[in-house]
Wavefront OBJ file of the C-alpha trace (Angstrom):
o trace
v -16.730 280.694 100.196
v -17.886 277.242 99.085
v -20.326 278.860 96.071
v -22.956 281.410 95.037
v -24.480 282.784 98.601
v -23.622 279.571 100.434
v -20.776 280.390 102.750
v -18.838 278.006 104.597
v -16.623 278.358 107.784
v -14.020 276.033 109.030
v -13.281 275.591 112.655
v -10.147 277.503 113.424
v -8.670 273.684 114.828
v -8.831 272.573 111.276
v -5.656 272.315 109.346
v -4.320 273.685 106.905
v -4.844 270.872 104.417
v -8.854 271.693 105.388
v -8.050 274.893 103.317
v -5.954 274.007 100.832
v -6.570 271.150 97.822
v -4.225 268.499 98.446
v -3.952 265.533 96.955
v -4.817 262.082 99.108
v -6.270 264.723 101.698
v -8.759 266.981 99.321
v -11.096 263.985 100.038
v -10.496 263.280 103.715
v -14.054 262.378 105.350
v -12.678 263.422 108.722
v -13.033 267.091 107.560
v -16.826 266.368 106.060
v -17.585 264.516 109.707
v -15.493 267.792 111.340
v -17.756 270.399 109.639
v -20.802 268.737 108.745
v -21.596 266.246 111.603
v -22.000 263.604 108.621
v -22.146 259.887 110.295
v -19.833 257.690 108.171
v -19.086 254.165 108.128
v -15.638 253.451 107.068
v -15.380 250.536 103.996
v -13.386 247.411 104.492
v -11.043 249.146 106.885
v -10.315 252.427 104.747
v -10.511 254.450 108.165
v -7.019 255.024 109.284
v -6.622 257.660 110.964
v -6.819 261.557 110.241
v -3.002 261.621 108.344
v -3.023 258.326 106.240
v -3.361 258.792 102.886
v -6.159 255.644 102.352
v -9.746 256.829 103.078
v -12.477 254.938 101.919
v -15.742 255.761 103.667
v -19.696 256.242 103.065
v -22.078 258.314 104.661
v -25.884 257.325 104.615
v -28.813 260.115 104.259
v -32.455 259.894 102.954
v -31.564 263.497 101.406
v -28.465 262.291 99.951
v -25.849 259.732 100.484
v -21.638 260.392 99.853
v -19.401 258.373 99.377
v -15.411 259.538 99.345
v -12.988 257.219 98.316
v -9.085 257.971 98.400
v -5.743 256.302 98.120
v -3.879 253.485 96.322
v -4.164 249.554 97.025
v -7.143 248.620 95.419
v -7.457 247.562 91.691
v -10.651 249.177 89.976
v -12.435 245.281 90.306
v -12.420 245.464 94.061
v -13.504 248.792 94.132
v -16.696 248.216 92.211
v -17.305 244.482 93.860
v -17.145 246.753 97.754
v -19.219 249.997 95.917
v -21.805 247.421 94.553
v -22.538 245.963 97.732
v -22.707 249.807 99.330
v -25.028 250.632 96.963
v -27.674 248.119 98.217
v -27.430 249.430 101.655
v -28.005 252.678 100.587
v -31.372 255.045 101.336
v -33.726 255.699 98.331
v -32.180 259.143 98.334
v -29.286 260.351 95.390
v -25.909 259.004 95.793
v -22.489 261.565 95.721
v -19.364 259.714 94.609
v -15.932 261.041 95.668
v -12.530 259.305 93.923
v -9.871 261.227 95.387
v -7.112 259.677 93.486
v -5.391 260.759 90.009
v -6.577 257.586 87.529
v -7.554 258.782 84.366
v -10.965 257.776 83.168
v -12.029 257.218 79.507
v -15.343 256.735 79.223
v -15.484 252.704 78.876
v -13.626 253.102 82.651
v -15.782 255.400 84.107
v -19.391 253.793 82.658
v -18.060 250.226 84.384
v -17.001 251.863 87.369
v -20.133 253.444 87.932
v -22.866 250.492 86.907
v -23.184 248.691 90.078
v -24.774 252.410 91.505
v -28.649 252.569 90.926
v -28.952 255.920 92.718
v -25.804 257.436 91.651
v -26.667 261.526 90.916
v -23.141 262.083 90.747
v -18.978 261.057 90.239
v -16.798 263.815 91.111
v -13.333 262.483 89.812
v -9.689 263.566 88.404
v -8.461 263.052 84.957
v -11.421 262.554 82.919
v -10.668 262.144 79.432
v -13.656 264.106 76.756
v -15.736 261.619 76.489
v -15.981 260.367 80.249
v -16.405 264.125 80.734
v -20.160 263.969 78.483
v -21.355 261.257 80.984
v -24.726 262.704 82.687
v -22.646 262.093 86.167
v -19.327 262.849 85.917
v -18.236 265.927 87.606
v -14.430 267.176 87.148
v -12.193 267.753 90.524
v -8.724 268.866 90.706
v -5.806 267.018 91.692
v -4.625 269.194 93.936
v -1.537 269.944 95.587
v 1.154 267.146 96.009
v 1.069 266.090 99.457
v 5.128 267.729 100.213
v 2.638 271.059 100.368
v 1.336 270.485 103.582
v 3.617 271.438 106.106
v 1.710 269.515 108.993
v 0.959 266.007 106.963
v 5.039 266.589 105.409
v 6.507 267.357 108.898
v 9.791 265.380 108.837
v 9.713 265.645 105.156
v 12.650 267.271 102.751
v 9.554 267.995 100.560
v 7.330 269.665 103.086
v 6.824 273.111 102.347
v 7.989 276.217 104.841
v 6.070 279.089 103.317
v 7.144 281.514 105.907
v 10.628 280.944 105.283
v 10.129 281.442 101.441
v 8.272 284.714 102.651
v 11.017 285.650 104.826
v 13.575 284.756 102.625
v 11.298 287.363 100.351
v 10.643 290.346 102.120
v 7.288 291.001 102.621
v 5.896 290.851 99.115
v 3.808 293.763 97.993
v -0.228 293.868 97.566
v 0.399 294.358 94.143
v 2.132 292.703 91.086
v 5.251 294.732 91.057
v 7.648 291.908 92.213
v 6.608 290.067 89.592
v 9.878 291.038 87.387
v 9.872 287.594 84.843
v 7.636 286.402 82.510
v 7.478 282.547 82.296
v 9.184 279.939 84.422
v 9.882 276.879 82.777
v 11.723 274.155 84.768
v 11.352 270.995 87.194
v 8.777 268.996 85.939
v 9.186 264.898 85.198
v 10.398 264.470 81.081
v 7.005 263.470 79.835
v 6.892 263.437 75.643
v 4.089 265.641 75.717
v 6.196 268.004 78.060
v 9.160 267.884 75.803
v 7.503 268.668 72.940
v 5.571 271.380 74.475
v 8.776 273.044 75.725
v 10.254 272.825 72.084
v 7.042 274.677 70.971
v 8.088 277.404 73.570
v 11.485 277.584 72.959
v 10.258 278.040 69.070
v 8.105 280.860 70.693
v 10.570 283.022 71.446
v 11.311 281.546 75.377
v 15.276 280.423 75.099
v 15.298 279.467 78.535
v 12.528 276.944 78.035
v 14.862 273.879 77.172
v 15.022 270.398 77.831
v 17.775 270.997 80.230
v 15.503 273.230 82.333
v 12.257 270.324 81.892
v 14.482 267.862 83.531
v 16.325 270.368 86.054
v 15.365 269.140 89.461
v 15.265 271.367 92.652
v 13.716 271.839 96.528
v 10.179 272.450 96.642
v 10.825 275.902 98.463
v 13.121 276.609 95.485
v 10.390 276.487 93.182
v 7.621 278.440 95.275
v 9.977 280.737 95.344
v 10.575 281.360 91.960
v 6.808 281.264 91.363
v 6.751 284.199 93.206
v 8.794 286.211 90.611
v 7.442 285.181 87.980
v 4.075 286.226 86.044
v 3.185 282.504 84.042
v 4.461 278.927 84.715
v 4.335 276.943 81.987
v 1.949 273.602 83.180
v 1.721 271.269 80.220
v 0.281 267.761 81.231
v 1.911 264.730 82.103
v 0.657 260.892 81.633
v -3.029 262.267 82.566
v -4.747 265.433 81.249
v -4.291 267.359 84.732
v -1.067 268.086 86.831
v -0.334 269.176 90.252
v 1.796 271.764 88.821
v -1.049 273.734 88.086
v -2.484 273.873 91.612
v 1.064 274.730 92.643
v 1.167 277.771 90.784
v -2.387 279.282 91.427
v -1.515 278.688 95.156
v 1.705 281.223 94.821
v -0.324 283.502 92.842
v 1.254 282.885 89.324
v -0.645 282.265 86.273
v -0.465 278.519 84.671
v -0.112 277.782 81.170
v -1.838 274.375 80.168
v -3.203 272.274 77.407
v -6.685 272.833 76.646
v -9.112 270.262 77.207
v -12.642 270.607 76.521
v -12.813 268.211 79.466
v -11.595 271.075 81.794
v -13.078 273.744 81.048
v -15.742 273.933 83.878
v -12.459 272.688 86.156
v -10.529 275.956 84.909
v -13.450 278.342 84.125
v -12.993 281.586 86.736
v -9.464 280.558 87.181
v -6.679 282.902 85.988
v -5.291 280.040 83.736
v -4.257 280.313 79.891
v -5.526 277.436 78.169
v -3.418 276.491 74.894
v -3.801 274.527 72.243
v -0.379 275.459 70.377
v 2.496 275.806 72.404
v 4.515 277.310 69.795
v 1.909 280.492 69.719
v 2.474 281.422 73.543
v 5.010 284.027 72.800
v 6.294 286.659 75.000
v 3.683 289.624 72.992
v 0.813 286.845 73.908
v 1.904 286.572 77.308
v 1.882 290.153 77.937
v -1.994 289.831 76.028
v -3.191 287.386 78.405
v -1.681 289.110 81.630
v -3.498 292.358 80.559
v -6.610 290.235 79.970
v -6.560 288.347 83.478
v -5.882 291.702 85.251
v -8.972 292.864 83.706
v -11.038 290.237 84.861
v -9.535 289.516 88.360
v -10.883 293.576 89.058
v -13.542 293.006 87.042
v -14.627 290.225 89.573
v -14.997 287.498 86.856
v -11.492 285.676 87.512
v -10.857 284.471 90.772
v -9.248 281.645 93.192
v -12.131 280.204 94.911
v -11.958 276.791 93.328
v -7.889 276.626 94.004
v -9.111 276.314 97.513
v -11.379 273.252 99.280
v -14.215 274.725 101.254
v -15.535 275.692 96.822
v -15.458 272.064 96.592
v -16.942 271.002 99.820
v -19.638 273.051 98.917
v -20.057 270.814 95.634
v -19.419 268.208 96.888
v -22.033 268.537 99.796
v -24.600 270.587 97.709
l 1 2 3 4 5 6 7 8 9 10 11 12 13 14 15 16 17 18 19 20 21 22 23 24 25 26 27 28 29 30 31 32 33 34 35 36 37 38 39 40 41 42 43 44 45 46 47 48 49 50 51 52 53 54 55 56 57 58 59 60 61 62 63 64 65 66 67 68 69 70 71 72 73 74 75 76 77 78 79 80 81 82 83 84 85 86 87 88 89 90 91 92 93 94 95 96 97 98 99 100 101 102 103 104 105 106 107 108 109 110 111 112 113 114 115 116 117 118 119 120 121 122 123 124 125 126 127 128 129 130 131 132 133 134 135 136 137 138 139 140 141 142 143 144 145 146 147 148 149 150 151 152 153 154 155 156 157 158 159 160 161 162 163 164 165 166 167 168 169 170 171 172 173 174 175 176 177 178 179 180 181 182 183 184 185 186 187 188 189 190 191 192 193 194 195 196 197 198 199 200 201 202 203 204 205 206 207 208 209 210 211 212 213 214 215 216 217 218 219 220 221 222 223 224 225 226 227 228 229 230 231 232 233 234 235 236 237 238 239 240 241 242 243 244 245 246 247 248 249 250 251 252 253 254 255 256 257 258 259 260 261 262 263 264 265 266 267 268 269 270 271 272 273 274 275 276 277 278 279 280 281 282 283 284 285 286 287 288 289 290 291 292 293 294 295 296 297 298 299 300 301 302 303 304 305 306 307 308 309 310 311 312 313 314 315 316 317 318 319 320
């Protein structure tokens, strides 16, 4: 479902990365021109084909113009010297932005990014510190999956993902929680300060098995999905920018993140099952089992919820 009663249908030929949020491909036009007939004109030869990463294209509508942008290789200057001169082309209508890309924007960023625009309605983009978040335009996306997720853009690749041989390698998991037998996973993630710190603050908590050791462990992708899967919470805490891909990770294997709380995000995370935190050294095991009785109320409650882990919810926002 892409929100409220609008409901949107993929063609069953569309991959899987038309499904799941992935970053570089969350943003791919090719799956706006594959389900919604748009007409795009690709911007100084950002069109290269369905599985590159770079996509920098702009479709033009009296009702409403988009305009998705994606990948590395341009420097913020270029990008608004190309967007300006889109912007004159454009109809009278409102004009979407799309960055599909991980910058972080403070509000100084975002305001010069988005001047050349004079019909900009709207900048869906990742990372948004507060105050870029309080601009009338800015709309916050997720980053997404890391791209080793998608088993048909990673084919070839150690890091590409082969869910049904973590499923196999599972049994057939059970419609219920029941396999779930360990609380929080903490390991694998890059050694960030903020990270280190935030582990200390768990391993204060009560969590001995949150160290800096386990941070900086490194492992196989299918390793950690499948340790996901036995556990209840993954702890998430941010990186260089105010989201990470860890948290995307998790939702998609059914766990429950643990992440910083930004005021930013919390449209981004609101009817997610996510545990926002503010002091890591308060998450302790009793809190944990709080919050787990608290999100299986409101997952059968119907209040809690995965739509916007997936991308047809933000197709539908992006498109609306």
């Amino acid at each position: 479902r892409a929100d409220g009663d609008a409901q949107l249908q993929l063609r069953a030929a569309q991959p899987v990365d038309s499904v799941l949020n992935l970053r570089f491909s969350i943003a791919r036009f090719a799956d706006f021109q594959a389900v919604e007939r748009r007409d795009w004109q690709c911007l100084a030869n950002g069109c290269e084909g369905v599985e590159a990463p770079r996509f920098r294209a702009a479709s033009r509508r009296r009702s409403g113009s988009l305009v998705v942008l994606n990948g590395w290789g341009w420097s913020r200057a270029k990008y608004i010297r190309v967007l300006a001169s889109v912007d004159r082309d454009m109809p009278d209508g409102p004009l979407g932005v799309y960055f599909g890309d991980d910058w972080s924007w403070n509000v100084s960023g975002l305001a010069r990014f988005d001047a050349p625009f004079t019909k900009l309605a709207c900048h869906f983009a990742m990372n948004l510190d507060d105050d870029a978040a309080s601009l009338p335009t800015a709309r916050q996306v997720p980053i997404g999956l890391n791209a080793g997720w998608a088993p048909l853009l990673g084919a070839g690749s150690a890091a590409a993902v082969d869910m049904s041989a973590v499923l196999r390698a599972h049994g057939r998991l059970p419609g219920t929680v029941s396999h779930r037998t360990k609380q929080l996973h903490c390991c694998c993630q890059r050694s960030w300060t903020h990270r280190r710190r935030a582990y200390e603050g768990l391993f204060a908590a009560g969590h001995q098995h949150c160290t800096r050791s386990a941070l900086e462990r490194t492992g196989a992708t299918d390793s950690l999905v499948a340790q996901y899967l036995n556990h209840k919470f993954v702890a998430a805490p941010h990186g260089n920018g105010n989201t990470d891909f860890r948290v995307w990770e998790v939702l998609m294997a059914g766990s429950v993140p643990v992440v910083d709380h930004f005021p930013a995000h919390d449209w981004l995370y609101d009817g997610l099952p996510i545990v926002r935190v503010k002091d890591w050294s308060a998450v302790t095991p009793g809190f944990l089992g709080e919050e787990w009785e608290r999100i299986q109320r409101g997952v059968k409650a119907g209040r809690l919820g995965w739509a916007k882990a997936y991308f047809p919810f933000w197709f539908g926002t992006f498109t609306a």
